[in-house]
C-alpha positions as CSV (number, residue, x, y, z in Angstrom):
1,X,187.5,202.5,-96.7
2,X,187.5,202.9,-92.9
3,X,184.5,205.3,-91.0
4,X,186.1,208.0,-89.6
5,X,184.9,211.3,-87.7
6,X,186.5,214.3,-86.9
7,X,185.4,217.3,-84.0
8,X,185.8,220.9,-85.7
9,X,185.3,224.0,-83.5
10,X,184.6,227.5,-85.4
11,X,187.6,229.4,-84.0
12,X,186.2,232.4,-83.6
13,X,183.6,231.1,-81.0
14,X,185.4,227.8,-79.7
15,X,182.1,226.1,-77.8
16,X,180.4,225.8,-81.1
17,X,181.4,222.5,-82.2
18,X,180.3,219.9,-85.0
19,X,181.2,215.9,-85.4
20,X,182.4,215.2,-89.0
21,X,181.3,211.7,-90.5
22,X,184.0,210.7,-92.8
23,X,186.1,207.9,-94.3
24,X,190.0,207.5,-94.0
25,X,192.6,205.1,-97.1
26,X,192.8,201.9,-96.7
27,X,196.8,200.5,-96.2
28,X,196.3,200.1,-100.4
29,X,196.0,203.9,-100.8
30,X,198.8,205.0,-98.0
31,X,201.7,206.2,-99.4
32,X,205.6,205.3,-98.9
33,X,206.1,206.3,-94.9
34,X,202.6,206.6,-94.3
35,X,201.0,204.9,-91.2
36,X,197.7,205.0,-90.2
37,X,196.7,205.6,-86.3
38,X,193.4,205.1,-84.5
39,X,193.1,207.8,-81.9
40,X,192.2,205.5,-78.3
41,X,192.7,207.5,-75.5
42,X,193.1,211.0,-74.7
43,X,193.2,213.7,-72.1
44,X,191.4,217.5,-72.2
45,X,192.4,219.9,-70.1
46,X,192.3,223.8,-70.2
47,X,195.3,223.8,-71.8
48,X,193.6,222.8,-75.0
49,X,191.6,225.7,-74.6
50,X,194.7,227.9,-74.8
51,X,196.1,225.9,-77.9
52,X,192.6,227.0,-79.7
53,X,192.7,230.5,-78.0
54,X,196.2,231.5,-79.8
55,X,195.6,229.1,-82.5
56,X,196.8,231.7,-85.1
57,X,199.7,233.2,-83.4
58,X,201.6,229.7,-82.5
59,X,200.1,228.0,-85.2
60,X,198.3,225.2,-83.1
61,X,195.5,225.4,-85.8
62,X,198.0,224.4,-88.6
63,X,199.1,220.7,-87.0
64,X,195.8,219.0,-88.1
65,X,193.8,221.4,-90.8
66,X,189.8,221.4,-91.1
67,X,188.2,221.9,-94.6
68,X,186.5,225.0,-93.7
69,X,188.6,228.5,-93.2
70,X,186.3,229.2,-90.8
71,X,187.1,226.0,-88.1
72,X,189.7,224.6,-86.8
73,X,190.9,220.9,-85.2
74,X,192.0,221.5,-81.5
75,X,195.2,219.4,-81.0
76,X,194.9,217.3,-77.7
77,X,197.8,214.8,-76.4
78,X,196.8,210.8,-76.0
79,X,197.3,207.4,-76.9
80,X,196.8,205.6,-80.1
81,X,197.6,202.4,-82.4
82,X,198.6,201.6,-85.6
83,X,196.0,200.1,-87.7
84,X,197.5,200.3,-90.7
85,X,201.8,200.9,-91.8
86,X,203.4,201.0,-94.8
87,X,206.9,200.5,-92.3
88,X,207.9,197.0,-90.9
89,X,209.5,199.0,-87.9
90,X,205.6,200.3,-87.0
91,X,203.5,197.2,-87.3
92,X,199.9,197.0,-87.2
93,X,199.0,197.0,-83.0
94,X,202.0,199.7,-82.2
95,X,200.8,201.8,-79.7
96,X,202.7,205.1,-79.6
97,X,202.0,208.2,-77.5
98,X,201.9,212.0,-78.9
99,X,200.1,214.8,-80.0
100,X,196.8,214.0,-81.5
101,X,193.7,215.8,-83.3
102,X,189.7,215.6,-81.7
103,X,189.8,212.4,-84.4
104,X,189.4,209.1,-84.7
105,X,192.4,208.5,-87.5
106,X,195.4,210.1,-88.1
107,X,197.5,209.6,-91.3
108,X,201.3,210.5,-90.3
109,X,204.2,210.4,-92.4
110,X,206.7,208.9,-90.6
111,X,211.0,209.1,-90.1
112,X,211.8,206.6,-87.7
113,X,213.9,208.0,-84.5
114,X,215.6,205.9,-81.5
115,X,212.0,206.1,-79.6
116,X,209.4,206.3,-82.4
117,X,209.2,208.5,-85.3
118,X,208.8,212.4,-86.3
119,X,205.7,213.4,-88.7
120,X,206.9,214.8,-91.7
121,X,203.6,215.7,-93.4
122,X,204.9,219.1,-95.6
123,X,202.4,221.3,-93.4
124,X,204.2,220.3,-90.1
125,X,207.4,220.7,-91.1
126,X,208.2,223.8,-90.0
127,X,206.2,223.6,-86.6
128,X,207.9,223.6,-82.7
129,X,209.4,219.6,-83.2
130,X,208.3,218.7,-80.0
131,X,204.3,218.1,-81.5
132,X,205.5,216.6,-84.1
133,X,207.5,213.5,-81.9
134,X,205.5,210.6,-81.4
135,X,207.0,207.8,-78.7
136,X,206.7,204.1,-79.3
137,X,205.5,203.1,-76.1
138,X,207.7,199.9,-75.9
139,X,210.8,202.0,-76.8
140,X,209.7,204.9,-73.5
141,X,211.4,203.9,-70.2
142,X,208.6,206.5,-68.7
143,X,205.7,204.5,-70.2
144,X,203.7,202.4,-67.2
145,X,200.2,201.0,-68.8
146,X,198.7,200.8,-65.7
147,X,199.3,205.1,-65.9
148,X,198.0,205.9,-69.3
149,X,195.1,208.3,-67.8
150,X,197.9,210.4,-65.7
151,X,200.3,210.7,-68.7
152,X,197.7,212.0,-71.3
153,X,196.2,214.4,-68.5
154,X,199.2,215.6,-67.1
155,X,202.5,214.6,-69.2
156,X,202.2,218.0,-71.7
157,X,201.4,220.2,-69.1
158,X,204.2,218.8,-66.5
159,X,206.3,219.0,-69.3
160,X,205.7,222.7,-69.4
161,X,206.0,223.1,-65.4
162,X,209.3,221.0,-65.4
163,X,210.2,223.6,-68.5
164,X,209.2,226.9,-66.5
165,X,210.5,226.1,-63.2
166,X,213.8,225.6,-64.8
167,X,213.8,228.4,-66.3
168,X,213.4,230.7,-62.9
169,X,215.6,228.5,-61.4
170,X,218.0,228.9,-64.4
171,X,217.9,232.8,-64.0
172,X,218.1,232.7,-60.6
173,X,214.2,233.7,-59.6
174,X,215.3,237.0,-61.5
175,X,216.1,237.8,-58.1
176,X,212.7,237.4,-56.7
177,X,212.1,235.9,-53.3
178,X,208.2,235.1,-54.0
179,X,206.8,233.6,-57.0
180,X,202.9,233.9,-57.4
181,X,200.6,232.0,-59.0
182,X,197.2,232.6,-60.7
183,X,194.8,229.8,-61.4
184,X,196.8,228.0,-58.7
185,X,194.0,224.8,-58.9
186,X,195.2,224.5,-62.9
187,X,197.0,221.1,-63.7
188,X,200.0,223.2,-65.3
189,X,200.1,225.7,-62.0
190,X,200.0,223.1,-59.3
191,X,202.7,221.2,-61.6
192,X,205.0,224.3,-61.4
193,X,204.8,224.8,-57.9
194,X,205.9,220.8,-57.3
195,X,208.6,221.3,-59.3
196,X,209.5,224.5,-57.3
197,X,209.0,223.0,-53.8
198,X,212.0,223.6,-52.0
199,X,213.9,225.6,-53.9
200,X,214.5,228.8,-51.8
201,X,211.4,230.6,-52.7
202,X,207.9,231.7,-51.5
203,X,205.1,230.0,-53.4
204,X,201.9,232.1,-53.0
205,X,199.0,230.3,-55.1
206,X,196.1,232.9,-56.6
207,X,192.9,231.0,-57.4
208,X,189.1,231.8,-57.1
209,X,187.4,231.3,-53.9
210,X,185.9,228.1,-54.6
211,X,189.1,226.6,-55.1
212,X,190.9,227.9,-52.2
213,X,189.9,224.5,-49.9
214,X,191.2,222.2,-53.0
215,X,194.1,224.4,-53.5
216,X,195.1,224.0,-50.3
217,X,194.9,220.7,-49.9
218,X,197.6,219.8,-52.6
219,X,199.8,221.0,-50.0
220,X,202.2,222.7,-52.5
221,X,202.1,226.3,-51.5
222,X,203.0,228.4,-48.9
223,X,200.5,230.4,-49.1
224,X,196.7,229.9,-50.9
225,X,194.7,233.2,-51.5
226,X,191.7,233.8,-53.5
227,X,191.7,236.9,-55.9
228,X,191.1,239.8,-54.7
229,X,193.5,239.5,-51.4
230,X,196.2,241.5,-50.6
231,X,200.2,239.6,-51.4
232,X,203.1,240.7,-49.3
233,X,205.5,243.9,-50.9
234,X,208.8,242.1,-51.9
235,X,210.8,240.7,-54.8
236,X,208.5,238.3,-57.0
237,X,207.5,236.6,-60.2
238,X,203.9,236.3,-60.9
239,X,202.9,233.1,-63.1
240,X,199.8,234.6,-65.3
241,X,197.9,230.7,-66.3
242,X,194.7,232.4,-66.6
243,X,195.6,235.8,-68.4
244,X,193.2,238.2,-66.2
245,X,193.8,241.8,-67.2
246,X,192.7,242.7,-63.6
247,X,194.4,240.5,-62.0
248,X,197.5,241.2,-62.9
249,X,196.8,245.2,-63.2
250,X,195.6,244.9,-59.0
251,X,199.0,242.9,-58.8
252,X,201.4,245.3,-60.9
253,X,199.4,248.4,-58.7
254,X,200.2,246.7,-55.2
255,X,203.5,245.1,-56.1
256,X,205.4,248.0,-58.5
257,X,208.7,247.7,-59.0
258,X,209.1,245.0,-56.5
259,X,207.2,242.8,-59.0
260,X,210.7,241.9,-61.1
261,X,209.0,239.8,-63.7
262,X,205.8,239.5,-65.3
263,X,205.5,236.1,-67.0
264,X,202.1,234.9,-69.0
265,X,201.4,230.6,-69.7
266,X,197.7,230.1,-69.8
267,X,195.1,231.5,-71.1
268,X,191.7,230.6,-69.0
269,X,190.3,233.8,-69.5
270,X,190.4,233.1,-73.7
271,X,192.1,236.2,-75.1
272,X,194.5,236.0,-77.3
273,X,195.7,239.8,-76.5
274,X,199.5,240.0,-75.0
275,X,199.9,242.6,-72.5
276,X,203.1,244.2,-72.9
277,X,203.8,244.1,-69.1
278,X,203.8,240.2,-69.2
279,X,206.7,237.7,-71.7
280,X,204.9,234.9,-73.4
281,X,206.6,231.3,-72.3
282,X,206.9,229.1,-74.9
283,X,207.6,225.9,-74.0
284,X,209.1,224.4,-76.6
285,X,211.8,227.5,-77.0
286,X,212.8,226.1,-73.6
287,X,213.1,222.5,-74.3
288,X,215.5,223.4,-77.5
289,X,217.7,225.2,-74.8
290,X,218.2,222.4,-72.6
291,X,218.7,219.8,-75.4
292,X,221.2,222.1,-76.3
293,X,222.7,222.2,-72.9
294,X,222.5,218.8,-71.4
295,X,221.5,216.4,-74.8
296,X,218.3,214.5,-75.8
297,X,219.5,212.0,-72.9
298,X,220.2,214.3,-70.2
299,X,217.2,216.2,-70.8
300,X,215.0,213.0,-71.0
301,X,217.0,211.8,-67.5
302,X,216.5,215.0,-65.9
303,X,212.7,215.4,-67.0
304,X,212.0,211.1,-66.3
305,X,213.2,211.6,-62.0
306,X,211.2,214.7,-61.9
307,X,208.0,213.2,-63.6
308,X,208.2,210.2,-61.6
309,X,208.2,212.2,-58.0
310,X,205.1,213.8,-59.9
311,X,203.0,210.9,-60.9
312,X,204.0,209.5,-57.4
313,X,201.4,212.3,-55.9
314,X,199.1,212.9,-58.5
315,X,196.9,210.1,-58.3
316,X,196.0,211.2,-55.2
317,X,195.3,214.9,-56.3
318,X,192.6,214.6,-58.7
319,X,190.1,211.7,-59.8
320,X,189.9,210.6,-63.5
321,X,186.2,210.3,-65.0
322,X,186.3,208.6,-68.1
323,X,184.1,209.3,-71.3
324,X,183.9,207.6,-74.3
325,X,182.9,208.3,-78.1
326,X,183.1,211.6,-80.1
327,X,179.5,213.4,-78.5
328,X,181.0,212.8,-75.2
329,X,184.1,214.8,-76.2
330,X,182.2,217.6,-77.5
331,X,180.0,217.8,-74.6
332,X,183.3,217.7,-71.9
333,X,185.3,220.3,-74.3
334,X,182.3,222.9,-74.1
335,X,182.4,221.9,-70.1
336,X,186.2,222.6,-70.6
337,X,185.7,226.2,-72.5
338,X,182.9,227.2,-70.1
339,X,185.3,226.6,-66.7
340,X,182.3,224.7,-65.8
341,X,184.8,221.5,-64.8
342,X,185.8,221.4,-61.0
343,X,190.0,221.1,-60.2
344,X,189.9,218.0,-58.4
345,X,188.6,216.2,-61.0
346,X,190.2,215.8,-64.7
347,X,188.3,214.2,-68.1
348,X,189.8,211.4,-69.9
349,X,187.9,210.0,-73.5
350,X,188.7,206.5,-75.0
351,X,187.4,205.6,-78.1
C-alpha cells in the first residue's frame, strides 16, 4: 500500500481543518480504467473558498467525498502524475492537469478523450463536465512547463473571466455603458476586466482601501475606488466577487434603475445566501453555450489567444511564494479563508 493523506475541512466552519493519514491500492487492487495520480502541484486562491462556501448548492462537496457527514474535501485545480494505470494510453510518469482534491492521491476512472481523459467515478457523473476533464499535458498546445505556477493560479479563474466577459459582451453590456467591479484586486476580477479592456465600456474597479495602490497599478481600470465612494449615475453592470450585502445595497440605492444588471461570481464575504437582486454566473453553463456555438475547437482557439495575452502580463502582476507539504496547505488555506493573504502576492503548494 502507498501512504496517503488527505485535508478535510468541517463545512460548517471552513478554517477548521484536519490532515488525514491514510493509505491508497496498489496498481494490483485498481480496477479496469482506474489510474492512480499523485497530486504535485497546485494553486489556492479565494476561489476555493467560494467552491467550500456553496459546497451544497453546486455540489462542489460531492467531486471528492470525506468519510465524515460533517466535512468536506475542498476541490482545488493543479498538476499531477500518474503513478500507477491500468491504461497503456496513461503510462506511469503522465502528467495531466485538472481539478484536484487537498490530497496526495487521486483514484480516477478514466475514458480516454483527444487531450486526456474524463473521470467517470459513478459519483461524478452527473457533475458540470468541465471538473471532471483532465488534460494530458503533452496532448495541450496551452501547456508551457516553465508556466505551471501561472496556470494552476490563474487558468480556472481566467477561465471564468474569459467566460463572463463574453457573456456581457454577448448581450451587448445589457445596454450598460459602465461595468463595476467589487473585489477589483481578486485574481478572477482583474481577469475580467483584461478580458474587457477595450471593448467600449467603463471599467470602475471597487476594492478596500488597502488595495486601491495595487489595484491601480494593474493598469486595467478606468477608474479604482475604495468602498464606500460615490460611482457616476448611468447605465451599468456591477460584478458582485465578494458578495457584500452592503455593498451592493449602497450601490442599488445610488445607482436605481440605471443599474441594468446585478450579476453575483465570488463569494469573499462566505455566504452562501443569494440575494434576489443579483443572477448567479455559473461558469460552466456558459462554456456549454459556446461549445455549442463555435465547437470544442473554436472555443479552445478562442479561449488559447485570449489566455496567452493574459499570461503575457501576469507574471508581472503578482509574485508566486511557493509552499510545500500538507501542514503548509492547511496553514495558507486558513490564511486564504481569513482574507489575511495580500493581492499582489498568490500561494502555490508542491508536494
Amino acid at each position: 500500500m502507498i501512504s496517503s493523506w488527505t485535508v478535510v475541512a468541517d463545512r460548517g466552519d471552513l478554517t477548521e481543518t484536519e490532515v488525514l493519514h491514510d493509505e491508497r491500492p496498489e496498481l494490483a487492487e485498481l480496477s479496469d480504467c482506474e489510474v492512480l495520480l499523485r497530486v504535485s502541484r497546485v494553486g489556492l486562491t479565494a476561489n476555493n473558498v467560494t467552491y467550500g462556501v456553496i459546497g451544497d448548492l453546486i455540489g462542489y462537496w460531492r467531486f471528492f467525498p470525506a468519510g465524515s457527514d460533517g466535512q468536506g474535501v475542498v476541490p482545488v485545480w493543479g498538476f499531477a502524475d500518474v503513478v500507477d494505470s491500468t491504461l497503456d494510453a496513461l503510462p506511469t510518469g503522465t502528467r495531466v492537469y485538472g481539478y484536484l482534491p487537498m490530497a496526495s492521491h487521486l483514484v480516477v476512472r478514466a475514458r480516454l478523450t483527444s487531450s486526456g481523459f474524463v473521470d467517470t467515478a459513478d459519483h461524478r457523473a452527473d457533475l458540470p463536465a468541465v471538473y471532471n476533464s483532465y488534460l494530458v499535458t503533452s496532448q495541450d498546445p496551452a501547456y508551457d512547463e516553465s508556466l505551471e505556477n501561472l496556470q494552476v493560479l490563474y487558468r480556472p479563474l481566467f477561465l471564468t473571466s474569459f467566460l463572463l466577459a463574453d457573456r456581457l459582451v454577448d448581450n451587448d453590456f445589457h445596454g450598460a455603458r459602465t461595468v463595476v467591479i467589487s473585489s477589483a484586486s481578486s485574481k478572477t476580477a482583474f481577469g475580467t476586466a483584461q478580458c474587457l479592456r477595450d471593448r467600449g465600456v467603463r471599467l470602475v474597479g471597487l476594492t478596500s482601501p488597502r488595495n486601491v495602490e495595487f489595484t491601480e497599478s494593474l493598469g486595467l481600470y478606468d477608474t479604482v475606488l475604495p468602498y464606500g465612494a460615490s460611482v457616476d449615475v448611468e447605465p451599468s453592470v456591477y460584478l458582485d466577487f465578494n458578495g457584500s450585502d452592503d455593498v451592493r445595497s449602497a450601490l442599488h440605492d445610488l445607482l436605481g434603475t440605471s443599474l441594468v444588471k446585478d450579476i453575483s461570481i465570488g463569494l469573499t464575504h462566505q455566504t452562501a445566501s443569494q440575494d434576489p437582486r443579483s443572477e448567479f454566473f455559473f461558469a460552466p453553463e456558459q462554456l456549454r453555450k459556446r461549445t455549442a456555438d463555435w465547437g470544442s475547437d473554436g472555443l479552445a482557439q478562442r479561449f488559447g489567444e485570449a489566455w496567452r495575452g493574459f499570461t503575457a502580463q501576469a507574471g508581472s502582476w503578482v509574485g508566486v511564494v511557493e509552499h510545500s507539504g500538507p501542514e503548509e496547505l492547511v496553514e495558507v488555506w486558513r490564511a486564504v479563508v481569513a482574507g489575511k493573504t495580500n493581492p499582489n502576492t498568490a500561494d502555490v503548494i508542491t508536494f
